[in-house]
N, C-alpha and C positions, 0 to 999 in steps of 0.2 A: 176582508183583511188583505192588504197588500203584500206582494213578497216582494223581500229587495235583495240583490243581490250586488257584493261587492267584491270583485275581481282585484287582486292585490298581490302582494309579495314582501317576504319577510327583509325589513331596514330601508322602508319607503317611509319618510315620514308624511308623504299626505297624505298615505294608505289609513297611518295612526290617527290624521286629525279626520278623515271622513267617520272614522271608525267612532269618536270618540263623541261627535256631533249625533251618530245614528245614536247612540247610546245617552244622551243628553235629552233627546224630544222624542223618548220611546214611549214616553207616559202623554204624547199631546198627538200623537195619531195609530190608527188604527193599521198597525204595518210590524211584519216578522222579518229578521234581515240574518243574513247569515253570509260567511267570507270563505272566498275559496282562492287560493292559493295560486297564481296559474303557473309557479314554477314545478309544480308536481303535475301540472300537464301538457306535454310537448306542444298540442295543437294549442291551445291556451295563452303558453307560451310566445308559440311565433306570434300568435293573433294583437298580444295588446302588450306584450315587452317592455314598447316605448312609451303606452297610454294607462299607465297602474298610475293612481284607482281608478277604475271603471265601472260606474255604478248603475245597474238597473233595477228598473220599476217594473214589474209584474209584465216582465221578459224582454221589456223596451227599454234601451239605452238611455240614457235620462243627463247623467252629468259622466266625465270624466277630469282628473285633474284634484278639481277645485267642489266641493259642495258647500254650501252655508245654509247654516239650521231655515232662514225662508223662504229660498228657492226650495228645498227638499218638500218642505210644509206646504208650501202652495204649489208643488206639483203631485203630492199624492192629493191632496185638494180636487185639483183638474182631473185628478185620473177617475178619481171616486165621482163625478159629476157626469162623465162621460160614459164611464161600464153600467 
């Protein structure tokens, strides 16, 4: 199972549409995702500010920005073929 992580902040709306797409194709791969906040962590914070959403894959930076349901799809794909 993949773990994804999704670095965000609350009133970003493409924080909402990554969010919204992970939750969309939860049932078409094998992957747990969960969102962390980075304004409740200063280092966090300074690190991605400019860069929410910042999404990774099983601890590697994968998309920031912008994700769409088959780049996500075809890179847990990739990841799963390579681990």
């Amino acid at each position: 199972m993949h773990d994804v992580v999704v670095y965000s902040r609350k009133g970003c709306h493409l924080c909402e549409s990554v969010k919204e797409t992970l939750k969309q194709v939860q049932s078409e791969a094998d992957y747990q995702w969960r969102e962390v906040d980075i304004d409740g962590d200063p280092e966090l914070q300074r690190k991605y500010t400019e860069e929410v959403p910042v999404i990774f894959i099983d601890g590697r930076k994968a998309f920031k920005y912008h994700m769409e349901r088959r780049q996500f799809l075809r890179v847990l794909a990739g990841r799963a073929e390579t681990d």
